[in-house]
C-alpha positions, 0 to 999 in steps of 0.5 A: 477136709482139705478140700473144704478149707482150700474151698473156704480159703479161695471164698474167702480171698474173694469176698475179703480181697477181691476189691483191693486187687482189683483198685489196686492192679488197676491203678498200677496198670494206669501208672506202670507198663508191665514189663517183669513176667513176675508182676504179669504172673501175679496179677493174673493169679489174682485174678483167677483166685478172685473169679474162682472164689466168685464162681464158686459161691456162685454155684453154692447159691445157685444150687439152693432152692428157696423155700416156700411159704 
């Protein structure tokens, strides 16, 4: 059971968020120089929800045949 949620969960934050960290962490990069371990860690935790979100739905697609006429 807490699987499955953690599984929705990461979807979720993929799909629905995936976007605005990406704009966002760009146009930060454009304006700012990382200099804080902090903003490095969590820009790089973003990201990896965000791909994991994205190569999980993957999979789940993937693995679903299409049916036939």
């Amino acid at each position: 059971m807490k699987l499955k949620f953690i599984k929705f969960l990461i979807k979720w934050i993929a799909t629905n968020l995936s976007i605005p960290f990406w704009i966002i962490g760009h146009v930060h990069l454009t304006t700012n120089i990382y200099q804080d371990l902090h903003e490095i860690l969590m820009s790089f935790g973003m990201n990896i929800i965000v791909a994991t979100g994205f190569w999980i739905e993957w999979k789940e697609k993937s693995s679903k045949k299409p049916k036939k006429p």
